[in-house]
Each structure stands twice: as C-alpha cells, then as structure tokens.
ChimeraX commands (.cxc) that place a marker at each C-alpha (Angstrom):
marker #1 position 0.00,0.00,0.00 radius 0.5
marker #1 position 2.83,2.24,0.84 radius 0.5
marker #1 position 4.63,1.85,-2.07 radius 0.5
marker #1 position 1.79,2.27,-4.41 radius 0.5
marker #1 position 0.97,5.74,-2.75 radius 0.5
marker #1 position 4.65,6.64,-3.61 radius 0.5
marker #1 position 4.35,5.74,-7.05 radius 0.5
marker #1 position 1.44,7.70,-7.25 radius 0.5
marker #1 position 3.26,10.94,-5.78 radius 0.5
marker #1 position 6.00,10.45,-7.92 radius 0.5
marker #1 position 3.77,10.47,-10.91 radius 0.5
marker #1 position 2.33,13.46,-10.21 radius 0.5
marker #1 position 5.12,15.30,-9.79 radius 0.5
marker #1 position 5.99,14.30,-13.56 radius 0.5
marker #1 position 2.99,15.68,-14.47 radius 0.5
marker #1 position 3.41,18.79,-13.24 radius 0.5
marker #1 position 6.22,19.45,-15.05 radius 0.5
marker #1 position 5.29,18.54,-18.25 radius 0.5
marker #1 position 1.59,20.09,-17.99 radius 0.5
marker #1 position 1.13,23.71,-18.54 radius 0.5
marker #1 position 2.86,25.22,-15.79 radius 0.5
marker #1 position 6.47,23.36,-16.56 radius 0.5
marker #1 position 9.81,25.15,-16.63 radius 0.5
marker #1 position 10.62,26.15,-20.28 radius 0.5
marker #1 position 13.43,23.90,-21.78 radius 0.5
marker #1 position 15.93,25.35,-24.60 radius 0.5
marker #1 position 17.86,22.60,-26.64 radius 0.5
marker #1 position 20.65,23.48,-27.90 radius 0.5
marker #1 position 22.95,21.49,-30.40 radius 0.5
marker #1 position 26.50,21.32,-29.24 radius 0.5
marker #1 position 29.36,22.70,-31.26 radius 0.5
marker #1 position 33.23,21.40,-31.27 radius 0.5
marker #1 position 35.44,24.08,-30.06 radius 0.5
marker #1 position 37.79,23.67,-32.62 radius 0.5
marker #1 position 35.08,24.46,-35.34 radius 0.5
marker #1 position 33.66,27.84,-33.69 radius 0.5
marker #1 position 37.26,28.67,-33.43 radius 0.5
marker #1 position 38.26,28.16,-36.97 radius 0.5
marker #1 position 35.07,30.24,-38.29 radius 0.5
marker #1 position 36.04,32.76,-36.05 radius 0.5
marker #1 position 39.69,32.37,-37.74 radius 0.5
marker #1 position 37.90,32.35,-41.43 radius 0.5
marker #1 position 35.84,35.52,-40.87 radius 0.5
marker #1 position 39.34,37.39,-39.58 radius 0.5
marker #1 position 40.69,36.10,-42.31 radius 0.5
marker #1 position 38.34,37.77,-44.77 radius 0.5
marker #1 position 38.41,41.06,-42.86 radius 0.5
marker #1 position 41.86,41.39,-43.55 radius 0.5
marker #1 position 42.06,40.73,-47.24 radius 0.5
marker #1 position 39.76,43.35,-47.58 radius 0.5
marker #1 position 41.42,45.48,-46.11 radius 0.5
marker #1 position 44.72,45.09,-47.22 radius 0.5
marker #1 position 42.80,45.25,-50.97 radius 0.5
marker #1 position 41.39,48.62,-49.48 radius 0.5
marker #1 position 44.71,49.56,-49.05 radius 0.5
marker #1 position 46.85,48.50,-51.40 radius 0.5
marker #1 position 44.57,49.45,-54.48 radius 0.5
marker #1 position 43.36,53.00,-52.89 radius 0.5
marker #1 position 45.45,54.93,-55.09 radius 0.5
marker #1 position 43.30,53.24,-58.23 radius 0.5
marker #1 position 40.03,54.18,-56.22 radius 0.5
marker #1 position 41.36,57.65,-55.86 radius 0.5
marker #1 position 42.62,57.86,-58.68 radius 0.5
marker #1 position 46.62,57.85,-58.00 radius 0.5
marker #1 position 49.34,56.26,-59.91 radius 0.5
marker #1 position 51.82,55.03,-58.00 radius 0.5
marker #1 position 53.99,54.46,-61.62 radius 0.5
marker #1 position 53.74,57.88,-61.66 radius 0.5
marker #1 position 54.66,58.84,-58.16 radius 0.5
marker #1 position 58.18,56.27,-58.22 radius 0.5
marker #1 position 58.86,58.67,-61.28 radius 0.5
marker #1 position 58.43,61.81,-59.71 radius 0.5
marker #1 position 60.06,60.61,-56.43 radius 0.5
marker #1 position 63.08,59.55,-58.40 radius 0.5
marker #1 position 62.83,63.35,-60.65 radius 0.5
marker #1 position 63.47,64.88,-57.47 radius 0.5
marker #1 position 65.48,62.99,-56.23 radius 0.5
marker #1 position 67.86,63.72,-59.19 radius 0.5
marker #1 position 66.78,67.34,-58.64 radius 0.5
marker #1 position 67.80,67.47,-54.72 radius 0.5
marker #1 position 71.60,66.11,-56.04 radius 0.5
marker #1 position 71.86,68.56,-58.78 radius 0.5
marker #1 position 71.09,71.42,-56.45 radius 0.5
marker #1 position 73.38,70.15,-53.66 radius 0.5
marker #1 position 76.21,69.68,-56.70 radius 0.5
marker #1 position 75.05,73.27,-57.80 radius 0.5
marker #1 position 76.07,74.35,-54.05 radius 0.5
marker #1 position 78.40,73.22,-53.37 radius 0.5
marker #1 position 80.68,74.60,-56.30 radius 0.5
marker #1 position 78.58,77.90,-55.08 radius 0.5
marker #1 position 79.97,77.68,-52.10 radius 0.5
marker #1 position 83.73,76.58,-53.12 radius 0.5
marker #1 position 83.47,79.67,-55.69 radius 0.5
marker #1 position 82.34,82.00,-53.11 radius 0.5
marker #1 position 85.23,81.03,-50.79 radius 0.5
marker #1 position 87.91,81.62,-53.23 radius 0.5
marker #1 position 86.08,84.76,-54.31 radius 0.5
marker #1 position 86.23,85.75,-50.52 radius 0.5
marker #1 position 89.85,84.74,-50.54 radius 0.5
marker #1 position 91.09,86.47,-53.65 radius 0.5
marker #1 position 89.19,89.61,-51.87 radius 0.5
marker #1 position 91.24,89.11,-48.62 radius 0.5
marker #1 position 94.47,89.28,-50.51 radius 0.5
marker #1 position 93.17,92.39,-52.45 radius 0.5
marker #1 position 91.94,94.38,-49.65 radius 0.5
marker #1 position 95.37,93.31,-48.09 radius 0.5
marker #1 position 97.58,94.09,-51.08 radius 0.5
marker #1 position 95.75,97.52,-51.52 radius 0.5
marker #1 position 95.81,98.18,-47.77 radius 0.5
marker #1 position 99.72,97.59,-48.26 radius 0.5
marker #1 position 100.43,100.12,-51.20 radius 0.5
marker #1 position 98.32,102.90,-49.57 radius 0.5
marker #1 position 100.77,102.07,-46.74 radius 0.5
marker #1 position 103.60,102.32,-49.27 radius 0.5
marker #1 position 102.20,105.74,-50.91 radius 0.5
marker #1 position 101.68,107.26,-47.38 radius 0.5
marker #1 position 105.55,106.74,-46.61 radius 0.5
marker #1 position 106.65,107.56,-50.14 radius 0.5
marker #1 position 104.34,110.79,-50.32 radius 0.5
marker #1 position 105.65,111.93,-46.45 radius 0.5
marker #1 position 109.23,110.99,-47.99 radius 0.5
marker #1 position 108.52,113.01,-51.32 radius 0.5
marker #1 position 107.36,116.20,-48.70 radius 0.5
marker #1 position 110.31,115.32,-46.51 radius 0.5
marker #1 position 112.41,115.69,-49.91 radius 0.5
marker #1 position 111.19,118.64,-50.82 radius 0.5
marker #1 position 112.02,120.32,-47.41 radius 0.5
marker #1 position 115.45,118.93,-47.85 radius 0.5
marker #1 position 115.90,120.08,-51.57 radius 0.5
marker #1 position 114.47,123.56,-50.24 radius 0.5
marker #1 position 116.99,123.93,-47.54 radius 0.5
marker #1 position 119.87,123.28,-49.11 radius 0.5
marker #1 position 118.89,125.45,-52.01 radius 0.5
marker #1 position 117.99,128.48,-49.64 radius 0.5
marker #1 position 121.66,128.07,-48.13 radius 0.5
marker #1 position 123.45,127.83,-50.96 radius 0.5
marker #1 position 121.45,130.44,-52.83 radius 0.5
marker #1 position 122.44,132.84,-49.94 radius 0.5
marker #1 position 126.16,131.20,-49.55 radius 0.5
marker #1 position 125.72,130.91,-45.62 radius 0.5
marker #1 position 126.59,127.38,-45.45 radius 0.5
marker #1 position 127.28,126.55,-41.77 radius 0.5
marker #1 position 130.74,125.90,-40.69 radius 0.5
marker #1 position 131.85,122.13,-39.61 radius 0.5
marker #1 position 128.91,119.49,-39.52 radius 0.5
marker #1 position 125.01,120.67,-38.59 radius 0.5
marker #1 position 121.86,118.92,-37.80 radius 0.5
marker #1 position 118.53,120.66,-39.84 radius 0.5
marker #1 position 114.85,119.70,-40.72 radius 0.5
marker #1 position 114.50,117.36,-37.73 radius 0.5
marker #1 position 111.59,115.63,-37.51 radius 0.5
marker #1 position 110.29,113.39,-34.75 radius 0.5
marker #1 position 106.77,111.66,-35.39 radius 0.5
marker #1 position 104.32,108.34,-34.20 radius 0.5
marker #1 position 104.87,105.33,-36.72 radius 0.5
marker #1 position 102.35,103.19,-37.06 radius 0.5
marker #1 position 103.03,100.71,-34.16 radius 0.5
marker #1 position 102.47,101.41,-30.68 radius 0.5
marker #1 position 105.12,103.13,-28.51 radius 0.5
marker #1 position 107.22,103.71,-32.18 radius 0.5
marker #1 position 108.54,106.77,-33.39 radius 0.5
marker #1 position 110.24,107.94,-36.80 radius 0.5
marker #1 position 113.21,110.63,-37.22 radius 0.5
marker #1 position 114.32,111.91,-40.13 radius 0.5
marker #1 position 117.17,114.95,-40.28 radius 0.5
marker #1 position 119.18,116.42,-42.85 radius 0.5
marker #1 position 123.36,116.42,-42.19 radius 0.5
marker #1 position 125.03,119.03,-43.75 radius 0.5
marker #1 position 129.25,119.87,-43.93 radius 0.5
marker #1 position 130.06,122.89,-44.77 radius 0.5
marker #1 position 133.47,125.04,-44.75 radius 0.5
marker #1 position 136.88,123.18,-45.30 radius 0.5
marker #1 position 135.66,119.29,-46.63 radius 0.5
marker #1 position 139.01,117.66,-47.34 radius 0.5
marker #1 position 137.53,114.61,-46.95 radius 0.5
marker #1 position 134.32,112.86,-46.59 radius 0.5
marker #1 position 132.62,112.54,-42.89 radius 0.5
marker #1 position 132.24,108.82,-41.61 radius 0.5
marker #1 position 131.06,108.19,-38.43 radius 0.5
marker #1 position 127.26,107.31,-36.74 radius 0.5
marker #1 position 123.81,108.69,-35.26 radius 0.5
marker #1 position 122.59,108.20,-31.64 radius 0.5
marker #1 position 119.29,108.58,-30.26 radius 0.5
marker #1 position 118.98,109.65,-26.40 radius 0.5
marker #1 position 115.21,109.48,-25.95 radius 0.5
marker #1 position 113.80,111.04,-22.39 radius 0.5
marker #1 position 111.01,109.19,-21.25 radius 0.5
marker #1 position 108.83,109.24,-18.38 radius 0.5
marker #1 position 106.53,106.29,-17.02 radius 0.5
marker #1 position 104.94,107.86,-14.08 radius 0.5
marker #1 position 106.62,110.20,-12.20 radius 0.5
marker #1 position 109.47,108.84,-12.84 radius 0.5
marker #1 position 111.87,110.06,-16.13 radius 0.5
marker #1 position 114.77,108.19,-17.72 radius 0.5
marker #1 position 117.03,108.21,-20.95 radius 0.5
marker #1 position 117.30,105.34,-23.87 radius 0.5
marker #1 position 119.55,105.13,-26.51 radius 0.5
marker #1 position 119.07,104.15,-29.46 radius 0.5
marker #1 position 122.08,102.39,-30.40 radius 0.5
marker #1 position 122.91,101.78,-26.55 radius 0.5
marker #1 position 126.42,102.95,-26.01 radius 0.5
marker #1 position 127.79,99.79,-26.11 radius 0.5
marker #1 position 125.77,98.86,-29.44 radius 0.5
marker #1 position 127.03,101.92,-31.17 radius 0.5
marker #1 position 130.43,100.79,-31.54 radius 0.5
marker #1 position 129.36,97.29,-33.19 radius 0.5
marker #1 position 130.27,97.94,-37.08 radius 0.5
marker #1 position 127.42,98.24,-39.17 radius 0.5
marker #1 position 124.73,101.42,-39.79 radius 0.5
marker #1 position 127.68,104.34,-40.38 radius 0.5
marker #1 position 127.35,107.26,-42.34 radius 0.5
marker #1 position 129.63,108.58,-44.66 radius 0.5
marker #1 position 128.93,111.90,-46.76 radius 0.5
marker #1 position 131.11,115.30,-47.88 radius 0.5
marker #1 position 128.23,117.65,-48.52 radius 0.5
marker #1 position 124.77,116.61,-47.17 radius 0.5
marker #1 position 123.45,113.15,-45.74 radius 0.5
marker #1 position 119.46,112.46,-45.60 radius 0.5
marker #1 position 119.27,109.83,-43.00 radius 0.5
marker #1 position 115.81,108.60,-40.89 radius 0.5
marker #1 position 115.02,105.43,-38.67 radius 0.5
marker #1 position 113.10,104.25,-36.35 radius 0.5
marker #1 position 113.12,103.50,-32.56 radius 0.5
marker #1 position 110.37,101.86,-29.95 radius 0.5
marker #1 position 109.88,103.17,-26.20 radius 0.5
marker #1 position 108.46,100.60,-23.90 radius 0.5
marker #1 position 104.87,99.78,-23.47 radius 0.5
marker #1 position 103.33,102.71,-21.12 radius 0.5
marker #1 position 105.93,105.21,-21.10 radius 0.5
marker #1 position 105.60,108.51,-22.36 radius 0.5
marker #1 position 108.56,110.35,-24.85 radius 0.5
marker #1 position 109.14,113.60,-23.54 radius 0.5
marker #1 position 111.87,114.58,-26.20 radius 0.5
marker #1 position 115.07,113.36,-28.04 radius 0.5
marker #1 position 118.73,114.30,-28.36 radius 0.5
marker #1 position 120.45,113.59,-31.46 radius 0.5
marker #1 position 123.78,112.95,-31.64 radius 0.5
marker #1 position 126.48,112.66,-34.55 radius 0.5
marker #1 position 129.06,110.57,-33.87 radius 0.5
marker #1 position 132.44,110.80,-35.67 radius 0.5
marker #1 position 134.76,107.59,-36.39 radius 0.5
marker #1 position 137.13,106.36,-35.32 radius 0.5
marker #1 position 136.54,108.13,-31.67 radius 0.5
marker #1 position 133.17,108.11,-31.80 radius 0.5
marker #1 position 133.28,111.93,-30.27 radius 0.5
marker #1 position 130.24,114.00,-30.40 radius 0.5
marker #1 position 130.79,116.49,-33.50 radius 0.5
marker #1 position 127.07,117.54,-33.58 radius 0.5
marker #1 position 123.93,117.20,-31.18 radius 0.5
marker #1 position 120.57,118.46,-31.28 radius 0.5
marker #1 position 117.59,118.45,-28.63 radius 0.5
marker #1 position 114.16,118.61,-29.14 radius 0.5
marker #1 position 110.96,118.28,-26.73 radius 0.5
marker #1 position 107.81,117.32,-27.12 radius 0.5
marker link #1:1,2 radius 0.2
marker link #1:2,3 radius 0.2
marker link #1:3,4 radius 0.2
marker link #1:4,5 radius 0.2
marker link #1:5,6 radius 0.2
marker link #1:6,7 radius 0.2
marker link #1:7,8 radius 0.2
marker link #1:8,9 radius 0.2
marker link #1:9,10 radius 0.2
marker link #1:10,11 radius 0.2
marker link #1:11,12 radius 0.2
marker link #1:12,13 radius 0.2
marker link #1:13,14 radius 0.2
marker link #1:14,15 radius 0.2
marker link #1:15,16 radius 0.2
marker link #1:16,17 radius 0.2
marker link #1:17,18 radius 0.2
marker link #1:18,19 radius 0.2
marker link #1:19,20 radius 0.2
marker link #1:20,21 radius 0.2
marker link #1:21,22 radius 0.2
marker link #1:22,23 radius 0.2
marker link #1:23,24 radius 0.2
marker link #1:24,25 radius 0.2
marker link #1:25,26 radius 0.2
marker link #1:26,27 radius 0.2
marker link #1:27,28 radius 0.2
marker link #1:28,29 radius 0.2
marker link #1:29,30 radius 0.2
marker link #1:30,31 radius 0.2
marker link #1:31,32 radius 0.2
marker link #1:32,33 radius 0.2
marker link #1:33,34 radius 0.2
marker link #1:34,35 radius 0.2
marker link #1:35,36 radius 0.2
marker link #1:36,37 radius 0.2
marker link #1:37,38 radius 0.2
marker link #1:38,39 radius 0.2
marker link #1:39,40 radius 0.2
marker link #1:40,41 radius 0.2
marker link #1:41,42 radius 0.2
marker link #1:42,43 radius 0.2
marker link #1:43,44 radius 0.2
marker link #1:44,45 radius 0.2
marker link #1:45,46 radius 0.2
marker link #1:46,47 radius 0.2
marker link #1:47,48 radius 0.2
marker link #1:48,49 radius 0.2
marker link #1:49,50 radius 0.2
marker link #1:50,51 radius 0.2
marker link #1:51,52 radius 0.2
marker link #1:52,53 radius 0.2
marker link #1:53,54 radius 0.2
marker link #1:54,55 radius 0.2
marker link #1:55,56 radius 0.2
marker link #1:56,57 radius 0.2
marker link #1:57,58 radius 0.2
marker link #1:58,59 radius 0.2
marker link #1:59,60 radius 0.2
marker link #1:60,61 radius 0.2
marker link #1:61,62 radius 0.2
marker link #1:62,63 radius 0.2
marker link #1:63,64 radius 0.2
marker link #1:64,65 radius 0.2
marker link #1:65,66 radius 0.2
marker link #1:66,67 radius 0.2
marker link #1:67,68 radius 0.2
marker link #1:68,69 radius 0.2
marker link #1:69,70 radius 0.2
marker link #1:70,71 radius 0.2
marker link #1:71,72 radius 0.2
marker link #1:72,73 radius 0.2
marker link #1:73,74 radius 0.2
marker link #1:74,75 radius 0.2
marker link #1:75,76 radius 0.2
marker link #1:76,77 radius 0.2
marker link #1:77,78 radius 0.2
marker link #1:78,79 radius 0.2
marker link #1:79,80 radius 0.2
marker link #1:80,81 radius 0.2
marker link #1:81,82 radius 0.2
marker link #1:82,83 radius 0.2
marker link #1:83,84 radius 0.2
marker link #1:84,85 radius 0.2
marker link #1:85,86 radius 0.2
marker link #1:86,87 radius 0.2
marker link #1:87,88 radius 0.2
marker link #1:88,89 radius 0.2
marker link #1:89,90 radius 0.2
marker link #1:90,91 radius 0.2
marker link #1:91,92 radius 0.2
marker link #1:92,93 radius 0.2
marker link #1:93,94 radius 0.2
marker link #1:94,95 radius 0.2
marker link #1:95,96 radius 0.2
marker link #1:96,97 radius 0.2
marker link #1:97,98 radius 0.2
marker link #1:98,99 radius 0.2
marker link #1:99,100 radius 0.2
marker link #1:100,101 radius 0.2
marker link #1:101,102 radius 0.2
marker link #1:102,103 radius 0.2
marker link #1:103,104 radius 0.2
marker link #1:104,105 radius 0.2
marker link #1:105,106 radius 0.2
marker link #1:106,107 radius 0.2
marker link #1:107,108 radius 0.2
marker link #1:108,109 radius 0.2
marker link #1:109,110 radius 0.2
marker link #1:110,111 radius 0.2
marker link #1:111,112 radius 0.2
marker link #1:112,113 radius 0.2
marker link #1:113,114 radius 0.2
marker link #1:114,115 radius 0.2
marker link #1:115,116 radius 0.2
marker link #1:116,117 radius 0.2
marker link #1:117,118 radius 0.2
marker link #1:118,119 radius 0.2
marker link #1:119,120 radius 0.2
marker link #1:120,121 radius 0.2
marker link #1:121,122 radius 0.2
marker link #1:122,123 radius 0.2
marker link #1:123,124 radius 0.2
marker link #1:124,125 radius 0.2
marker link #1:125,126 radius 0.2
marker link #1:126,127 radius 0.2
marker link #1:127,128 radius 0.2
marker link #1:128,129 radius 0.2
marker link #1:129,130 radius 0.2
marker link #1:130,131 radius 0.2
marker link #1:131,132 radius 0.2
marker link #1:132,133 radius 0.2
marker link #1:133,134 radius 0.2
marker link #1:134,135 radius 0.2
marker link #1:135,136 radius 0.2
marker link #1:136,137 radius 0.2
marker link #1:137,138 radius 0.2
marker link #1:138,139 radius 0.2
marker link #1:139,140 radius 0.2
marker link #1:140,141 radius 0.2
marker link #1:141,142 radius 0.2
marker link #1:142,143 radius 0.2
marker link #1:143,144 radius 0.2
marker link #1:144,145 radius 0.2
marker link #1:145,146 radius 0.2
marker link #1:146,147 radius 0.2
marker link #1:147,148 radius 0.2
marker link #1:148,149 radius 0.2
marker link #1:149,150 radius 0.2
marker link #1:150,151 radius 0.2
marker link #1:151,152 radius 0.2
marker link #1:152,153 radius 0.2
marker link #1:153,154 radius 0.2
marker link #1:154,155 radius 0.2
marker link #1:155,156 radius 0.2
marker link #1:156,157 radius 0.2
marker link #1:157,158 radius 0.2
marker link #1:158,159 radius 0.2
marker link #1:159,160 radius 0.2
marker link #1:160,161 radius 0.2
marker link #1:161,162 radius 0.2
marker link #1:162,163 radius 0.2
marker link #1:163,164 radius 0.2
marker link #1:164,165 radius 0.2
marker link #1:165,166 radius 0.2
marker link #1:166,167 radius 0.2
marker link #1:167,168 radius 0.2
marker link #1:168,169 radius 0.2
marker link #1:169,170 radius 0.2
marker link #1:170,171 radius 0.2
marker link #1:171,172 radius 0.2
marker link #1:172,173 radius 0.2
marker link #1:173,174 radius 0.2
marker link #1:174,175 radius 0.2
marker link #1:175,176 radius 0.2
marker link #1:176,177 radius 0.2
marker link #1:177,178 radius 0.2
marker link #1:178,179 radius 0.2
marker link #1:179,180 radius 0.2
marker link #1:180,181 radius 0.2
marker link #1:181,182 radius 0.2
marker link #1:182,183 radius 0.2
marker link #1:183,184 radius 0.2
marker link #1:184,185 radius 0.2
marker link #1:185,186 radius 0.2
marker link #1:186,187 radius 0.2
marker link #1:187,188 radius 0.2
marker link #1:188,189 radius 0.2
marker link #1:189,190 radius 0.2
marker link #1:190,191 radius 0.2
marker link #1:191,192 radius 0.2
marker link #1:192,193 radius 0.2
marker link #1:193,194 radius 0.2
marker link #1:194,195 radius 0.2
marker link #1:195,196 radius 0.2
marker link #1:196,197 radius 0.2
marker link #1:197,198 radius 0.2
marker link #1:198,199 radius 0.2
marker link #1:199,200 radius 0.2
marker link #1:200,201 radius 0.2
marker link #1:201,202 radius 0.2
marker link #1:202,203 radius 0.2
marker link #1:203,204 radius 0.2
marker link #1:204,205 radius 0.2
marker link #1:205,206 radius 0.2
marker link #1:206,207 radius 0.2
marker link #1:207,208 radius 0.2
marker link #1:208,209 radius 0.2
marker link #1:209,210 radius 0.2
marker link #1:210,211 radius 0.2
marker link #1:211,212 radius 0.2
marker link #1:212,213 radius 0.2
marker link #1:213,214 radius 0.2
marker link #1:214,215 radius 0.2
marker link #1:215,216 radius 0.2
marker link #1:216,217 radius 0.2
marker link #1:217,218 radius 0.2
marker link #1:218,219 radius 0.2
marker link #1:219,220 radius 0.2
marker link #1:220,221 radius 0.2
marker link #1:221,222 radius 0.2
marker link #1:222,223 radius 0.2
marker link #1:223,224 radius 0.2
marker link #1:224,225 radius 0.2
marker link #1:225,226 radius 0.2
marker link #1:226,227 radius 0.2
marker link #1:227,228 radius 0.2
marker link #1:228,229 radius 0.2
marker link #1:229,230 radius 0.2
marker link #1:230,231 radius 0.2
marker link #1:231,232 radius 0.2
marker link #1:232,233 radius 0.2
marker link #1:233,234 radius 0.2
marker link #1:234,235 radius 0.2
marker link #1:235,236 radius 0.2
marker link #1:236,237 radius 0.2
marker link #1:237,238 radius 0.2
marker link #1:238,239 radius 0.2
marker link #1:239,240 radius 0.2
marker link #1:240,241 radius 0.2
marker link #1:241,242 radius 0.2
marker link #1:242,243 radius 0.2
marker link #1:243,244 radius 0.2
marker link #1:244,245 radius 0.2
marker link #1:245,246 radius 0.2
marker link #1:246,247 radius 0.2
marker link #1:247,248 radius 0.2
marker link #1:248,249 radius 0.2
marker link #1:249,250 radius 0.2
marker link #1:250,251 radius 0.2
marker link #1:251,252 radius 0.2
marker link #1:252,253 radius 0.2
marker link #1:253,254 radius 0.2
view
C-alpha cells in the first residue's frame, strides 16, 4: 500500500512538469570548439584581405598612380643632387672669391701704406731740396757738420717713433765725414723720467749702420719706447769715427 501511494506521488510530480505550468526547456545542439574557433579564424581572415585590398589598391580608387609617383620621387630625387652639386661649387666659388678679396683688400691696404711713406718721404724731400737750395742760394753754409729739418713723429706701431734729419758739412771738406747717429730718448713712465739710446752705447760701436757723406746726408730710422711710457723729447747725436766723439747734437721736446 505504501509503495503504491509513492508511485502515485512520484507520478504526479511528472505531471506537473510537463503540464502547462512546466519550466521552459531550450535545446541546444553542441558545437566542437575547434570548429567555432576556426570560423572565427575564417571571418578574420576575410576582414583582412579586404582590407589590405582597401589599401593597397586605394590609389586606383582615388585615382593615384603610383607608376607615376616612383617617377616623380626619383625626378626629385635627381633634382635634390643637382642642387646640392650646384652648391656646393657655389659655395667653393664664393670662398675663393672671398679669398682672392682678402688678398686684395690686403695688397691695396699695403700700397696705400707704401704711398703714405713715399708721399711723407717726397714732402720730406722737398724740405730737404728747399733747404739746401735756400743756403746755398744765400752762400751761408754753416761751418763744420750741422743737424737741420728734424723731424720726430708716431709710426704706425704702438710706442714707435720715426726721425728723419738732414746732415750738412760745410766750410773746409778735405775729406768725406764717416762716423754714426745716436738717439737719447727722455722718457717718463709715471713720475718717474729716464734716458734710452738708441744704439745703446755699447751697441754703437758694433760695425754696421755708419754714415759717410762730404756735402749733405738724408738719414731717418726708427726707434720703440716701452709699453706705457711717455717720450718727452730726443737728443740727437752725430758721432764721428774712429773716436766716436760727439761732433754735432741736437735736442728737441715734445
């Protein structure tokens, strides 16, 4: 009895899910892994060559020839070598220009040098020539050996000066006058002063640099104070061989 009354439950209970009121059931087939995965793979697949046909033919959808795009790539690229070629003997022409225009600027910068000293020597000659015209013209020629048309003036480097003088011998000229010129230069650097000269004593009586004249002697040179003194003036002194004794002197001050 007991088990038929649990039979009967148990059919019931079937029932009741299969009537009306059951649980809705999907069914589903079942797919291998493998095979959704290699769709998946197929589909990819596609996508790209589409897009890579997108791409690699979008110059014929828009109209653009890559034919002639290589050509004009390679046009300028021949163009871009040219113009660098072009340049560059531009620029090796331009620095030889600039170096033949260096040398120019330097050789004309040298012969206006060159006419400067030949037109102050020209003026200096003309002095000269004047002075020994005006003494002869008036026969006053100055006894024994004289110093005239000194001149004393800046070269062109610092702390150096240029003298120039005329010698003259007048009177009694048995022989020709040999000897040498000194420069005693007073400077000052400060407060205090001191003399140079210019050949030292001891210098002057090395050979080399005389003088030797009967009428007139032009003679000029150059000496260099040191860096920061001041000249204050000059003595010049003529110098007669073989004694080197003073047979002339003149001072001037600046």
């Amino acid at each position: 009895m007991l088990s038929e009354m649990k039979v009967r439950g148990a059919w019931r209970r079937i029932r009741a899910k299969i009537g009306i009121r059951s649980e809705k059931v999907a069914i589903r087939s079942h797919t291998p892994w493998y095979v959704k995965f290699g769709g998946y793979g197929l589909m990819m697949g596609v996508a790209g060559a589409v897009a890579w046909y997108l791409v690699d033919n979008s110059y014929k959808i828009t109209g653009f020839s890559r034919e002639e795009a290589t050509a004009q790539i390679t046009k300028l690229t021949g163009d871009n070598g040219r113009l660098q070629r072009e340049f560059d003997l531009t620029k090796t022409s331009l620095n030889e220009r600039e170096g033949q225009l260096k040398i120019e600027r330097s050789a004309q910068a040298e012969l206006a040098k060159n006419l400067g000293q030949i037109q102050d020597e020209n003026a200096g000659l003309k002095e000269d020539l004047a002075f020994l015209r005006n003494i002869m013209s008036s026969g006053n020629v100055p006894e024994g050996l004289s110093i005239a048309n000194l001149k004393i003036e800046a070269d062109a480097l610092p702390n150096e000066f240029r003298y120039r003088m005329l010698l003259t011998q007048g009177g009694q000229r048995k022989q020709d006058f040999k000897g040498k010129v000194q420069i005693v230069a007073r400077i000052q650097v400060g407060t205090q002063q001191s003399a140079l000269s210019f050949p030292s004593d001891s210098e002057v009586r090395v050979p080399g640099s005389e003088i030797e004249f009967r009428y007139y002697q032009k003679v000029d040179g150059r000496f260099r104070i040191p860096e920061g003194a001041q000249l204050k003036g000059i003595q010049v002194r003529v110098l007669a061989l073989p004694g080197y004794e003073v047979r002339s002197q003149k001072s001037v001050n600046l």
